[in-house]
N, C-alpha and C positions, 0 to 999 in steps of 0.2 A: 588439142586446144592450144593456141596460140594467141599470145596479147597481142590485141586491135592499140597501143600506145602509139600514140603520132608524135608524143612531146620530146622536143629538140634539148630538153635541160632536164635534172633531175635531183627531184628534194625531196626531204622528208620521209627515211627510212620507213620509220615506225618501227623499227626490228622487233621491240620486247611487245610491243599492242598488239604486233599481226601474230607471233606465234604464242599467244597468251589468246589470241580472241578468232583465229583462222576455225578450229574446229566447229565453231556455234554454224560455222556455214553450212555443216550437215542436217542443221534443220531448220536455217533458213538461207537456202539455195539458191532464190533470186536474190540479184546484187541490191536491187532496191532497200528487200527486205530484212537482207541483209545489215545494208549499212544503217539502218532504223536502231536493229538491236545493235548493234556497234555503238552508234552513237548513246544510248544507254547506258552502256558496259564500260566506255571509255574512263579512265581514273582523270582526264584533264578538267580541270573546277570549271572553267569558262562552255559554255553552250556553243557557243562561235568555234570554239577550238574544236571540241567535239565530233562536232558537225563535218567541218572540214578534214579533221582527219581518218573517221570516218569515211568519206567520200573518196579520200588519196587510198585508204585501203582495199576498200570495196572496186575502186577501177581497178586499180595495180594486178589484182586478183581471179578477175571476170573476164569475161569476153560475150560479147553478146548480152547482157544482163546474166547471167548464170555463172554462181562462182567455181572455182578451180574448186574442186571436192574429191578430187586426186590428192592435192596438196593438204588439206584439211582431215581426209581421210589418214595421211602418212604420220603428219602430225597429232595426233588423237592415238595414234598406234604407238609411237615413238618417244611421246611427249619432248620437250625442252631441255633436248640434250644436242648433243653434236651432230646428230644422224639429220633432227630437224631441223636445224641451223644451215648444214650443207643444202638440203633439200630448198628451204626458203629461199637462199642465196642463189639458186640456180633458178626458182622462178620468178623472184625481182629480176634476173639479168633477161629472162625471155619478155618480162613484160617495157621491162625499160632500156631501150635503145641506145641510149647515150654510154648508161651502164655496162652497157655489152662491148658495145666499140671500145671503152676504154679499156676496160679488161683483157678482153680479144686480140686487141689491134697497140696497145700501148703496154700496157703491167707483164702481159705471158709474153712478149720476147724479152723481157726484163727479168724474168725468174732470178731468184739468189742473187741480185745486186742490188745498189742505192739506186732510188731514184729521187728528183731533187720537185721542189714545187713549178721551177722556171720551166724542166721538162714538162711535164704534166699542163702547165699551162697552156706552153706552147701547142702542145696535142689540141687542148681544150678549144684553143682559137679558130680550130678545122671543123667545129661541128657544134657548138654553140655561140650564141648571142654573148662578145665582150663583156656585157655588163653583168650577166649570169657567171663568168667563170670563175668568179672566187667560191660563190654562193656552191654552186656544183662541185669544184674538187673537195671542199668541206663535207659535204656529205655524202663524196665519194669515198675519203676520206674515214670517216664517221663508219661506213657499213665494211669496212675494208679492217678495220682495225676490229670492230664487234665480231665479223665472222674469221678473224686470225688470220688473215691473210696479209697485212701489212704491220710490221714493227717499226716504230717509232726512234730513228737512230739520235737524230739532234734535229731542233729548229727549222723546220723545211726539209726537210731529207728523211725516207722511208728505206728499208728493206721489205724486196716485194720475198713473200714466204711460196715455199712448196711443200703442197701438203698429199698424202695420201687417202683416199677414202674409204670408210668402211663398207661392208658389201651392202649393209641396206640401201644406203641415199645413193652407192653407184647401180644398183639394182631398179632402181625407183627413176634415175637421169635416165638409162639404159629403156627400161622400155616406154619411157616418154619421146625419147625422140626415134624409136624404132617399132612404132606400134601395130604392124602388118605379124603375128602368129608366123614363125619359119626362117629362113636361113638370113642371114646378115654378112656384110665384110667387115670383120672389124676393124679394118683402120679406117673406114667411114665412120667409127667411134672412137677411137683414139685419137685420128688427127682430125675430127672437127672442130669448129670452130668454137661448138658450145663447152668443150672438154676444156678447149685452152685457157677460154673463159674464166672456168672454175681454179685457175691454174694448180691444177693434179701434176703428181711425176706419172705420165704419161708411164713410164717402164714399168711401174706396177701393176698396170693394167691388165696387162697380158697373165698375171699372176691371179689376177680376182677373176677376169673370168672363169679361167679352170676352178677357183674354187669353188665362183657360181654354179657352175657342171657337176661338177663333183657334188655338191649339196643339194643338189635337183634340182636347183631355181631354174638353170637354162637346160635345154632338151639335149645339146652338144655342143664341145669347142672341137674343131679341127683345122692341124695346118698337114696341107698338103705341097710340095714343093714349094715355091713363094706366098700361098695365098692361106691365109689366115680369117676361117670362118666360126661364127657362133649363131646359134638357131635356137632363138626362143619358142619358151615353151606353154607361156601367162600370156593374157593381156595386161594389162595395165590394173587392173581394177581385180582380178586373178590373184596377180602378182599380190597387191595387198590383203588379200584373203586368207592367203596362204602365209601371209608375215603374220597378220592380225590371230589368227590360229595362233600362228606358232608363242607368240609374246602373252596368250593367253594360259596355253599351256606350262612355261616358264612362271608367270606370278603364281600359278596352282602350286609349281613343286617348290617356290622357296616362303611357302606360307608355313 
């Protein structure tokens, strides 16, 4: 599942709305019907606001009319914590193109330094509308700081952060973008594009795999002379079954 987004700008996170209201999408599937019970559910007083943001969640989320229930499924497992923070933030960046370029293409060759607003601007000016780039780095801004990936040094000026992830949400990225059952290369997962994105230290990667192996989520890691392979073992939908199990079984024993 990939987001159908065309939009050249990009507003209006919703972070706390969508992973607060993403699950209801497991029993109402279509976006339509979706965004109906959304607009219900939404805490904003105004009906107009509602509505609309509603609508910003519902597309961000879907593809085709039918919402991402991957992501609603992980979050329902995981609830509102870090695992589904990373998880969301990976699928706003698939849905929102602006989002990704910037990430991608401007913040991950910048890991562990400052970057300034006049930089970010300038980027800005290669792929949106002038009169959109304040509007846009504010709430690039805004989801950069909510999911910890940007500290706020002084007045215009950010530290872009590097974070490592935990084996759920890279478990969950992993077989969203490798979803063929069998062997993989993994540096087709380390140095993509969608990895950089998220800006991860790439070095630990190689460590979470084997753990993944080792814990049976993946079938095998193997390196052989140069080449660095892992072979899953789930689909997608598998894979959360066997988490959903698992996080079932953990609330039993600390009851």
């Amino acid at each position: 599942m990939e987001a159908n987004s065309h939009r050249k700008y990009f507003s209006k996170p919703l972070i706390s709305e969508s992973l607060q209201l993403l699950p209801l999408a497991l029993d109402y599937p279509e976006s339509s019907a979706f965004q109906e019970i959304l607009r219900k559910k939404l805490p904003q007083n105004s009906d107009v606001t509602r509505e609309r943001y509603a609508r910003y969640i519902a597309n961000r989320y879907s593809v085709n009319g039918k919402m991402n229930l991957y992501l609603a499924r992980f979050i329902k497992i995981f609830g509102i914590g870090t695992s589904s923070k990373e998880v969301l933030f990976f699928e706003m960046l698939k849905a929102e193109p602006v989002l990704m370029s910037v990430l991608a293409d401007f913040f991950s060759p910048n890991k562990g330094q400052i970057c300034a607003n006049d930089q970010m601007d300038g980027f800005l000016s290669k792929i949106v509308p002038g009169k959109k780039i304040k509007e846009v780095r504010g709430a690039i801004y805004q989801v950069l700081i909510s999911f910890n990936k940007l500290a706020r040094k002084k007045p215009g000026e950010y530290l872009v952060k590097v974070s490592t992830p935990g084996l759920p949400e890279m478990l969950y990225i992993l077989h969203r973008l490798f979803t063929e059952v069998g062997m993989h290369r993994a540096d087709q997962f380390i140095s993509s594009k969608d990895v950089a994105a998220l800006l991860w230290n790439e070095s630990q990667l190689k460590e979470l795999l084997y753990m993944a192996w080792h814990k049976g989520y993946l079938a095998k890691v193997t390196e052989i002379d140069r080449f660095f392979h892992f072979s899953t073992k789930y689909t997608l939908d598998q894979l959360l079954s066997v988490l959903e199990d698992e996080m079932k079984d953990f609330r039993k024993s600390v009851r």
